[in-house]
MIZA-369290 format. One record per residue (C-alpha): x, y, z. Coordinates in steps of 0.5 Angstrom, whole numbers, plus 2048, in hexadecimal, padded with zeros to 3 digits. Last residue first. Example, Ala and Ser with C-alpha at 12.3 -4.5 7.8 and 13.67 -1.06 7.14 Angstrom:
2
81B7FE80E 8197F7810 
//
This chain:
583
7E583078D 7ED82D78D 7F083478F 7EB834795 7EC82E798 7F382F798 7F383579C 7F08327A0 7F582D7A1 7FA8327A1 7FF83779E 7FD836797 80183A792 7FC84078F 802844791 80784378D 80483E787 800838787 7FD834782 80083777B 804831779 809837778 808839780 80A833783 80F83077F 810829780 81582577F 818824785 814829789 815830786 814837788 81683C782 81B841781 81E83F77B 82083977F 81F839787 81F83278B 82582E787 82A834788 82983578F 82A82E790 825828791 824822797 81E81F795 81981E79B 81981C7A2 8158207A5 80F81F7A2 80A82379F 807821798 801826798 7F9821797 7F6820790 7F4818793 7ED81B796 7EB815799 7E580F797 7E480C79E 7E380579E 7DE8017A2 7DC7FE79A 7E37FB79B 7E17F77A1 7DC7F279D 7E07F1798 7E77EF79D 7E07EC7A0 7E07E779A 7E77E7799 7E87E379F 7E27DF79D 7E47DD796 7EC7DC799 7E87D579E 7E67D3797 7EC7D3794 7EF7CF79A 7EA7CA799 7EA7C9792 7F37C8794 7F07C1798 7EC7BF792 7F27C078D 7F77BC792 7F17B6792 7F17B578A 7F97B578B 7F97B0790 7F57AC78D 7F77AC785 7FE7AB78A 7FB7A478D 7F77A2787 7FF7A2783 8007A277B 8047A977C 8097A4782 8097A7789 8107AB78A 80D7B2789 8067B178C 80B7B0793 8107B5791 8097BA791 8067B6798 80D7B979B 80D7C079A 8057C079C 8087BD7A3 8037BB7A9 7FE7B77A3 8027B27A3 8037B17AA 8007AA7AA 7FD7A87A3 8007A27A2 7FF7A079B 7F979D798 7F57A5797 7EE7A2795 7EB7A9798 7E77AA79E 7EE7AA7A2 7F17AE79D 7EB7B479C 7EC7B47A4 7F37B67A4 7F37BA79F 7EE7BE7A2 7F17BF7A8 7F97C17A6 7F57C57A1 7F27C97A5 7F87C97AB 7FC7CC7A5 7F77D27A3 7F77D57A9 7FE7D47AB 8027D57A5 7FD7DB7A3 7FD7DE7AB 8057E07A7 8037E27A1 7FD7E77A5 8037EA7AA 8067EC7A4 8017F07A0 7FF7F27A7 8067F57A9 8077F87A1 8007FC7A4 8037FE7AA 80A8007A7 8058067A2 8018077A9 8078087AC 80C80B7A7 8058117A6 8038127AD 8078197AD 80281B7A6 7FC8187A9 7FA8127A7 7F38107A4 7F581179D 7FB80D79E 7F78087A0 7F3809799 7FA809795 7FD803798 7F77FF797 7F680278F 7FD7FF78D 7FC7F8790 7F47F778E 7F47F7787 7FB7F4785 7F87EE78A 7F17EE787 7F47ED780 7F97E7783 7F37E3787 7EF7E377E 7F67E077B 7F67DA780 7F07D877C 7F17DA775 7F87D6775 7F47D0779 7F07D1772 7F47D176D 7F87CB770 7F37C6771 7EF7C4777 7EF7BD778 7F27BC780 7EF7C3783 7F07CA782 7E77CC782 7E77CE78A 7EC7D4787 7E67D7784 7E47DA78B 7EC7DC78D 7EB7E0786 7E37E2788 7E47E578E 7EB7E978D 7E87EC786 7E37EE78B 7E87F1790 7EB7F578A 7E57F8787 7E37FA78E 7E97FE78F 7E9801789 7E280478A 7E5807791 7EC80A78E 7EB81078B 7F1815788 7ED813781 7F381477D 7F8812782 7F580C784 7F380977D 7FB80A77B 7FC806782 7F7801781 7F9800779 8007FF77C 7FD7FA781 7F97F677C 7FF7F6777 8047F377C 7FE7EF781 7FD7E977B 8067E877B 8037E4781 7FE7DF77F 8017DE778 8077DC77B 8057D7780 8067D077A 80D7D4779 80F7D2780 80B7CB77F 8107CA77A 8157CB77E 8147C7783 8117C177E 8097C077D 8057BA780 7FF7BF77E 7FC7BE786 8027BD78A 8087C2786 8027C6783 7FF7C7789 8057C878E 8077CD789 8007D078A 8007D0792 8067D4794 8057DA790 7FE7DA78E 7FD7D8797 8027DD798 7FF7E3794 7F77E2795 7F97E279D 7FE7E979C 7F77EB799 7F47EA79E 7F87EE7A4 7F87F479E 7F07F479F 7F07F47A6 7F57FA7A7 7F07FD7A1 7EA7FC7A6 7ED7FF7AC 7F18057A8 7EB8077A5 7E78077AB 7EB80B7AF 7EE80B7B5 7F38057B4 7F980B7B2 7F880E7B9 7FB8087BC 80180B7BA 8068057B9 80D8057BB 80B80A7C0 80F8117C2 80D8127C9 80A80B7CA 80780B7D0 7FF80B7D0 7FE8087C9 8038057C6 8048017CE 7FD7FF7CE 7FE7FC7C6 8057F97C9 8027F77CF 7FC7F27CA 8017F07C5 8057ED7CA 7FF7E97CD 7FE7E67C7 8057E47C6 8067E17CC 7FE7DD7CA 8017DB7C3 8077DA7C7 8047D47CC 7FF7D27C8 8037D07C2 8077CB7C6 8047CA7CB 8007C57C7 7F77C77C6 7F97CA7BE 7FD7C37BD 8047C47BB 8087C47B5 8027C67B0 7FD7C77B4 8007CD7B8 8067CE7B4 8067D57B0 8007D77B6 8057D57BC 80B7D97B9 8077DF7B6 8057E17BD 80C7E07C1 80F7E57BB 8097EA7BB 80A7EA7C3 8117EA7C3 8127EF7BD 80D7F47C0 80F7F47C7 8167F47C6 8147FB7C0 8107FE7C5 8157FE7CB 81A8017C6 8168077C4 81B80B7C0 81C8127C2 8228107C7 82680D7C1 8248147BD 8278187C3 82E8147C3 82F8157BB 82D81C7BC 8278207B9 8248217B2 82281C7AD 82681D7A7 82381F7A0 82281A79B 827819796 826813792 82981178D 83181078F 82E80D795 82A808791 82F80678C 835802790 8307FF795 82B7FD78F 8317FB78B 8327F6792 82C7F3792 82B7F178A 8317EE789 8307EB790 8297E778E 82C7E278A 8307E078F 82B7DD793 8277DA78E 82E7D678D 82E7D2792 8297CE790 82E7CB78A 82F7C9784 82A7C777F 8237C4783 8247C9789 8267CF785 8217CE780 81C7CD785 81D7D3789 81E7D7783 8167D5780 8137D6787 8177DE788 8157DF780 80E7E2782 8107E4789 8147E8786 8107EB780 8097EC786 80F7F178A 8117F5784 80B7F5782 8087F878A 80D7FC788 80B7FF783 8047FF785 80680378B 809809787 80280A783 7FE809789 80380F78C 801815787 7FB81878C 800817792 80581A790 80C81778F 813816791 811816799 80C812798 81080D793 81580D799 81080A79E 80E80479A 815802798 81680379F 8117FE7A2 8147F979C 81B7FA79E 81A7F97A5 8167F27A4 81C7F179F 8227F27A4 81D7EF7AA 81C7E97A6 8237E87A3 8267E87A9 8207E37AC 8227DE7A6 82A7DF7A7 8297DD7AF 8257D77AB 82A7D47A7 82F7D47AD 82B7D07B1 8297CB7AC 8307CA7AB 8357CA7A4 8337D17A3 8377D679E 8337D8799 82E7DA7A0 8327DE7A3 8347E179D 82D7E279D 82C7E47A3 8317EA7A2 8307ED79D 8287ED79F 82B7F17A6 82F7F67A2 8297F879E 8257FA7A4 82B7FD7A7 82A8017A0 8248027A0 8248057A8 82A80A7A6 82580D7A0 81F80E7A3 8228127A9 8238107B1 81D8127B4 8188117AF 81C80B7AB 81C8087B1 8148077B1 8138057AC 8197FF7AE 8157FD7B4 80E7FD7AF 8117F87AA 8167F37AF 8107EE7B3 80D7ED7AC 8147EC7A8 8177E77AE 8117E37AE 8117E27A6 8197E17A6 8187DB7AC 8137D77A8 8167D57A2 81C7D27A6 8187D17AB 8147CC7A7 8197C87A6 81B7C87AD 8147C47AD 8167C07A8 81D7BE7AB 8237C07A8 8297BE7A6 82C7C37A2 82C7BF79B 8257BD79E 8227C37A0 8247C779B 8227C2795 81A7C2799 81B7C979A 81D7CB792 8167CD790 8147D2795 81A7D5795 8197D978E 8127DB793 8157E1798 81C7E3794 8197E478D 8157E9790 81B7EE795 81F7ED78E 8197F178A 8167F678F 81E7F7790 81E7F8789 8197FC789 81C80178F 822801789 81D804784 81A80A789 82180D78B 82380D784 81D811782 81F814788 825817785 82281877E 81C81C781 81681A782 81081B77D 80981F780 80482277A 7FE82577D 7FA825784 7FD82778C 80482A78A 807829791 80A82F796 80F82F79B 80F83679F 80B83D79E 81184079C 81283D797 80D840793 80E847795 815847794 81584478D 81084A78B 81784F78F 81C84C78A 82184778C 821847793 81F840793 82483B798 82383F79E 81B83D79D 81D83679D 81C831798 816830794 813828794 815821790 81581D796 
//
């Protein structure tokens, strides 16, 4: 956090005195800059954004050649892929909450530690269960990093200014999906898949070498032994075994067995059940909860948590359906098909940067809002066009409308929810929205996979499809090699790529609703004041001498008293006192 120090430290002349002594205080309007250290600070967290984005969906393209080289089956495949998603979602709020009790800093690292070691997990594998012990590794170690990413951001920089802060990294995490699918298979075709996995590490380990010389956070207070007590372990076994039970039956629930199996009733009702004790437990037991529940009660949070849950299902079905359209539909190669994918992705990095300028100026959100979810209706609504003849500058168009509405919608999110928090509720509230985000990727396999599982096979069955078509439908992977071995001139593959593109119609049109009501809810969103004191514990650690210059009080960069807002006893101590300065 960029705040004042301690009354102790600002004994310099008696003005100095008076305005420290009113405690930690935050320039409300005006110019705000980082320091160089944070600065540093804030670049290696957009390079995690970056690596933690590249690793998720580079996978993607390379299953079908992982399988095969390790000998896997289709349905081990899939957890390959599976298992990373599951293991973020079920790790963010875990890890927010972590950094509350054992400090921002040595929680970042661990969650370093763990991508580090997945990867060469993965690097390494020669067996399908290995592969996936560094899968769930890099999972946990990048839904940790996301969720602290986040919470740091909060920590560095006033509310007011954050949009600006949160588009940067929704760039940086828009580039590295963008070049993952393009890596992906230029890796699998020209050397070897083993290498998404190594390219990851240089990025991971100077993050590991730089963030702990940037970033100096005060410590939190207490004993090793107190803060092991203050964590609520019981809420976190109830929250990672029903979150885990539940995401299990719905990734394969009508896909690797039928929603009526015990398969997918038996976890899928565990988990439910779990979820359930867990919510009693936060709030009648929990001393210290993981979640508060309070951070629900309020009708912004409700809606925005909503709204971050759909936009997680925009986001995996571009990333994980598009290139599989340009493969199976436009008869594209891997790596070209990573290309085909640029212009949808590199779309939310000006449109984000835009967001988060336009949201420092205005210091509202609400209007914002409903342009995002509008550009979200009608770029899902125009994908209905992508089929077998559309031309290259008009898919580019196309895909480029979705992009806009994300670069929208991800740094207006964050900052509306953190609008509705209370400054404790902060790490929670910013990880419950990374969580829903997650958690919408990974109902986006589910949901979105049985929708197109059924529709293919009922467009194949009434269609002139000669082959046998038994079990096709069950492997979207599999129907891609399959269009790929038919000859060009083939009646059977124009078949099967005229069935693929109607069967994804019926995904788009299933988005068209989600975001319909994502719409819809965010017209139930409270317009807050973002002109709120930066106060948190956990701010930036600065010396005597980086506190006082010249007889002034600065934060980071910013000089209270030359930008002429706030002077000795005009510091405002309160919320009320907020108000008042601001009318």
């Amino acid at each position: 956090m960029i705040q004042t120090q301690e009354t102790s430290r600002s004994q310099t002349s008696s003005e100095n005195d008076d305005t420290m002594a009113n405690g930690p205080r935050q320039v409300l309007e005006g110019d705000f800059k980082l320091g160089t250290r944070e600065n540093v600070a804030f670049s290696v967290l957009l390079v995690m954004s970056f690596y933690a984005a590249l690793e998720s969906t580079a996978i993607g393209v390379a299953l079908p050649s992982i399988a095969q080289d390790i000998h896997g089956s289709s349905v081990q495949a899939f957890w390959i892929g599976t298992s990373y998603l599951l293991a973020s979602a079920v790790c963010q709020t875990p890890f927010a909450a972590f950094s509350d009790t054992f400090g921002r800093l040595p929680v970042a690292i661990s969650t370093l530690v763990l991508f580090i070691a997945g990867s060469i997990i993965c690097a390494l594998a020669h067996n399908v269960p290995t592969i996936l012990v560094g899968r769930t590794l890099q999972g946990a170690g990048s839904g940790g990093s996301l969720s602290l990413i986040e919470i740091i951001i909060t920590d560095l920089v006033p509310l007011r200014h954050r949009g600006g802060y949160f588009g940067m990294n929704a760039i940086a995490w828009a580039i590295g999906c963008a070049i993952s699918p393009l890596i992906g298979g230029a890796f699998t075709e020209k050397a070897t898949w083993r290498w998404i996995f190594w390219i990851m590490l240089p990025f991971a380990v100077a993050s590991l070498i730089l963030l702990p010389i940037s970033l100096r956070l005060r410590p939190t207070k207490g004993s090793l032994v107190g803060k092991v007590k203050k964590v609520d372990w019981i809420g976190c076994f109830l929250l990672m075994t029903s979150a885990t039970s539940t995401l299990i039956a719905v990734s394969w629930g009508g896909l690797m067995f039928p929603w009526s199996s015990y398969h997918t009733l038996v976890p899928l009702l565990l988990g439910i059940a779990g979820v359930a004790l867990f919510v009693v437990w936060e709030q009648y037991c929990a001393k210290h909860p993981l979640i508060p529940t309070r951070i629900f009660n309020n009708r912004t949070a409700t809606t925005v948590y909503w709204q971050s849950l759909v936009s997680g299902l925009n986001m995996w079905a571009v990333i994980y359906y598009m290139p599989l359209y340009f493969q199976a539909v436009k008869d594209y190669s891997i790596i070209i098909s990573g290309v085909a994918i640029l212009p949808i992705l590199l779309a939310v990095s000006p449109s984000a940067a835009i967001t988060g300028f336009t949201l420092k100026k205005l210091g509202s959100y609400r209007k914002i809002l409903w342009v995002g979810w509008t550009m979200a209706v009608l770029g899902v609504g125009i994908m209905m066009r992508l089929d077998l003849n559309i031309t290259i500058p008009q898919w580019i168009f196309t895909t480029c409308l979705p992009g806009i509405g994300v670069g929208i919608l991800m740094p207006v999110m964050r900052l509306a929810i953190q609008a509705s928090a209370k400054d404790e509720d902060i790490a929670h509230a910013a990880a419950m929205v990374m969580t829903s985000r997650t958690l919408g990727m990974s109902l986006s396999l589910a949901i979105l996979g049985v929708i197109f599982q059924n529709a293919f096979q009922h467009k194949l069955e009434a269609s002139s499809f000669s082959r046998q078509t038994e079990g096709l439908a069950q492997n979207v992977l599999g129907v891609v090699e399959v269009i790929k071995l038919l000859p060009n001139d083939s009646h059977d593959k124009l078949v099967l790529r005229q069935v693929f593109a109607d069967s994804l119609k019926l995904i788009w049109a299933t988005l068209i609703a989600f975001n319909a009501v994502a719409l819809i809810s965010s017209f139930f969103t409270e317009e807050l004041s973002l002109d709120r004191i930066l106060n948190t514990e956990q701010g930036v650690d600065k010396g005597p001498s980086e506190v006082l210059e010249s007889g002034t009080v600065k934060t980071a960069d910013v000089d209270l008293k030359s930008n002429g807002q706030l002077t000795g006893s005009d510091v405002p101590k309160t919320d009320s006192d907020v108000e008042g300065k601001l009318q």
